[in-house]
N, C-alpha and C positions, 0 to 999 in steps of 0.2 A: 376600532383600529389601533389605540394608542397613541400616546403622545410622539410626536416623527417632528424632530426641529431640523435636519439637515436637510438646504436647500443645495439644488444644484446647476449649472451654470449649463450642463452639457451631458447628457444620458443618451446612450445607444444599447438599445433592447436588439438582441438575436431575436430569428422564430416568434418573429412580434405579431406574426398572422391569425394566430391562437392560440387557444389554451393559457399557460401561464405567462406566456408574452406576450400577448393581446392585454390581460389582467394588468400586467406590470406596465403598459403603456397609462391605462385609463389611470391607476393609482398612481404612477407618478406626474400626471400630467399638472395637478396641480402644486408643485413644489420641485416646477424646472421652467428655464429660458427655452430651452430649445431640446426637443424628442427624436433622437434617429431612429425610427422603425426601417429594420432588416430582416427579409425572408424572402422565400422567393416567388410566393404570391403574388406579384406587383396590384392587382386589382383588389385583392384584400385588404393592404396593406393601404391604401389610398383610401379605404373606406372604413378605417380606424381611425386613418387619417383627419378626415374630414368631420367625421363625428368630434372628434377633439378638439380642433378647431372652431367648432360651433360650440361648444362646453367653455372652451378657455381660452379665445379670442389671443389672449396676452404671450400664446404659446407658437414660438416657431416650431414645425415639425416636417422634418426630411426624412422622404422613403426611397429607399434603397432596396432594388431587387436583385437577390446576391444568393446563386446555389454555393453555402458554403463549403459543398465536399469539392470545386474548385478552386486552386490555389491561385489562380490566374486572377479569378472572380473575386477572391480575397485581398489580392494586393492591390488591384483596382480599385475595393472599396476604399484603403486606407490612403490610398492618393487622392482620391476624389476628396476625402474627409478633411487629408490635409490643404488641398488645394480651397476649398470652399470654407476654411480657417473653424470645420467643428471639432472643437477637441474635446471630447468626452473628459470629466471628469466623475461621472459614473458608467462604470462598463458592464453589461448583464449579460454573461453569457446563456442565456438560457434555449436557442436552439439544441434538439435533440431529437435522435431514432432510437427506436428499439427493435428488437426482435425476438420475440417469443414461441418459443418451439425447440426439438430437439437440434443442438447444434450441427449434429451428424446431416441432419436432411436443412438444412436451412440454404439458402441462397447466396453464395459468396458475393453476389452484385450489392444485394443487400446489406450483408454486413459490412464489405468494405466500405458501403454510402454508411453507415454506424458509426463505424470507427474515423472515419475522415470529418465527420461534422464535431460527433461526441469528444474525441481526442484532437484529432489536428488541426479543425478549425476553432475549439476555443485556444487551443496551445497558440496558432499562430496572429490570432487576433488580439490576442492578452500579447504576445511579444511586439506586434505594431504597434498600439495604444500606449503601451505602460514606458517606452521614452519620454513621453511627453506628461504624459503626469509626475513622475520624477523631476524633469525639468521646472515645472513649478511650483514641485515640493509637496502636493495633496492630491489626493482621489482614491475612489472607492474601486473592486473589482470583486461582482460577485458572482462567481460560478454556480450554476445550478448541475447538483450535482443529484445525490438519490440516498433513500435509506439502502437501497440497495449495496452502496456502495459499502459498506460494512459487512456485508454478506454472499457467500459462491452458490448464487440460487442455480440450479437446477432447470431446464429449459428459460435461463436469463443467461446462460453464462459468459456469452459476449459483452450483452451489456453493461450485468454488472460489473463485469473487470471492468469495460468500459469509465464508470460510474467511478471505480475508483481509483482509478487514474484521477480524474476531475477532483476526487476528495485530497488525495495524498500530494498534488501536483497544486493546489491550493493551499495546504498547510506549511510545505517547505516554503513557495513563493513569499508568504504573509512573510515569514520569518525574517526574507530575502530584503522586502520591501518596506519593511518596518521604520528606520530608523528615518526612507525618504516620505513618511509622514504619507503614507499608503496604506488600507484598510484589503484584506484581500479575504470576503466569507463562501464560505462554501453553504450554500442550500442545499440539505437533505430531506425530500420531501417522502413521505411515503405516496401510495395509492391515491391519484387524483382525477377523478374523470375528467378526459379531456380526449381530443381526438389518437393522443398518444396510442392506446390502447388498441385502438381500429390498425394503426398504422404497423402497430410494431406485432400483430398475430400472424402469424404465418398460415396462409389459405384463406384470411378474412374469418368472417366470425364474428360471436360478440365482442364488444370494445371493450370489455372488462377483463382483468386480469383476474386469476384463482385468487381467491383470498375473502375476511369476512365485508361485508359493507360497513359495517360499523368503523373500519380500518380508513377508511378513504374520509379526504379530508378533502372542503371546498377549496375550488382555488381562489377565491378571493379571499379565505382567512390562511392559505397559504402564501401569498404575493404579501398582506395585511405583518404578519408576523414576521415575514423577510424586512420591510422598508423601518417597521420599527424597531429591527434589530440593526441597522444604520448607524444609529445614534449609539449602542451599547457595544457594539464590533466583538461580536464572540468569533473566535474561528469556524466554527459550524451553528447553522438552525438549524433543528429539526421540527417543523413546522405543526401544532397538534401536538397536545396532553400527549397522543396514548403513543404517538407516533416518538416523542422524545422520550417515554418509561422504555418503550423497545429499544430505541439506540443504547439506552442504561443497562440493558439486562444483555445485549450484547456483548455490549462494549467489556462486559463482566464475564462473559462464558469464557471457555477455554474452547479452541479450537475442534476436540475432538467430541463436546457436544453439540456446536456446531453443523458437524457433519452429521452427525445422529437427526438432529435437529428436522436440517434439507433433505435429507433420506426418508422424513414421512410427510414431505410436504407434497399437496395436490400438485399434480402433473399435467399438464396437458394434454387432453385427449384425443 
């Protein structure tokens, strides 16, 4: 896992029910006071809970059942948080949907649930939290964003604009927040089995997205490579060797091979 010397006082994990925020509850639990697990599993959520608490005695941890594609549910949370004095000095956005399939036939219930968690509920959660870490001068804010976000995939293309929003909306804030002694990284993970994959295929299916296996990274050397990038505060991780040579070879192409590129990439069937 590497060396991770940043302790924290105060961590609230999104989508802590599973997959990568389930991950980032169990890895952080041992180098924080107090864990706010958020999602809207409540029974799930209480049974991460309780496992942690049997593991790490020393740890308070508050669960929070919160559909964040409501704003109502949102602001709620952030009263409740202030009223019961947790104030996160680590914030994980890492709640997220996706949707995969032709945009054209896709579900507008659906994508708007996308877009309300993936965009306006990290945006509006990052804007309730981050007064008060200001206020006393430190904390961290790490958006879980996507390799995606580097790239206009083809049956992705909600998400990944989605995705990079989360990158681009990440990189300005850092800049924003810099000088009140505030760390703001974006996670760019590639391919990681998780229930993500189920969720975001349009008509169900396998939970795998088009792409090689060799490409998919675990999530526990995903969450592992996020916390000990804490301590070194790069603007982006890309989580995985092969997954940070792709964001290199991107980041390097020019747009119109790009498109070449997505033009013979597997499709959805």
């Amino acid at each position: 896992m590497g060396a991770m010397s940043q302790y924290h006082s105060c961590a609230l994990i999104t989508g802590a029910s599973a997959g990568l925020g389930e991950e980032f509850a169990f890895q952080l639990a041992p180098r924080v006071e107090k864990l706010v697990l958020v999602a809207r599993r409540e029974a799930r959520l209480n049974e991460i809970a309780d496992v942690i608490r049997a593991r790490f005695p020393r740890v308070a941890v508050a669960v929070f059942a919160v559909d964040l594609t409501k704003s109502a549910e949102r602001e709620e949370l952030a009263e409740i948080l202030h009223s019961r004095g947790l104030v996160p000095d680590l914030l994980i956005n890492n709640a997220g949907m996706g949707d995969y399939g032709e945009f054209a036939k896709s579900d507008w219930q659906k994508i708007q649930s996308m877009l309300r968690v993936n965009v306006e509920g990290l945006t509006h959660l990052t804007h309730a939290l981050l007064p008060a870490m200001i206020r006393r001068g430190y904390g961290t804010i790490m958006n879980v964003s996507s390799l995606a976000s580097v790239l206009p995939i083809p049956d992705f293309a909600a998400y990944a604009a989605s995705k990079a929003y989360v990158t681009s909306f990440s990189e300005a804030l850092r800049i924003e927040v810099k000088d009140h002694g505030i760390s703001v990284i974006a996670l760019c993970p590639g391919p990681v089995h998780t229930e993500f994959g189920e969720v975001a295929r349009q008509g169900g299916g396998s939970s795998d997205m088009p792409g090689r296996e060799w490409f998919y990274v675990p999530k526990a050397q995903v969450v592992a490579e996020a916390l000990a990038a804490l301590d070194r505060n790069p603007a982006r991780v890309y989580p995985g060797w092969k997954i940070a040579a792709a964001a290199l070879v991107i980041s390097a192409l020019p747009i119109v091979a790009i498109r070449l590129a997505m033009s013979t990439r597997p499709r959805k069937s």
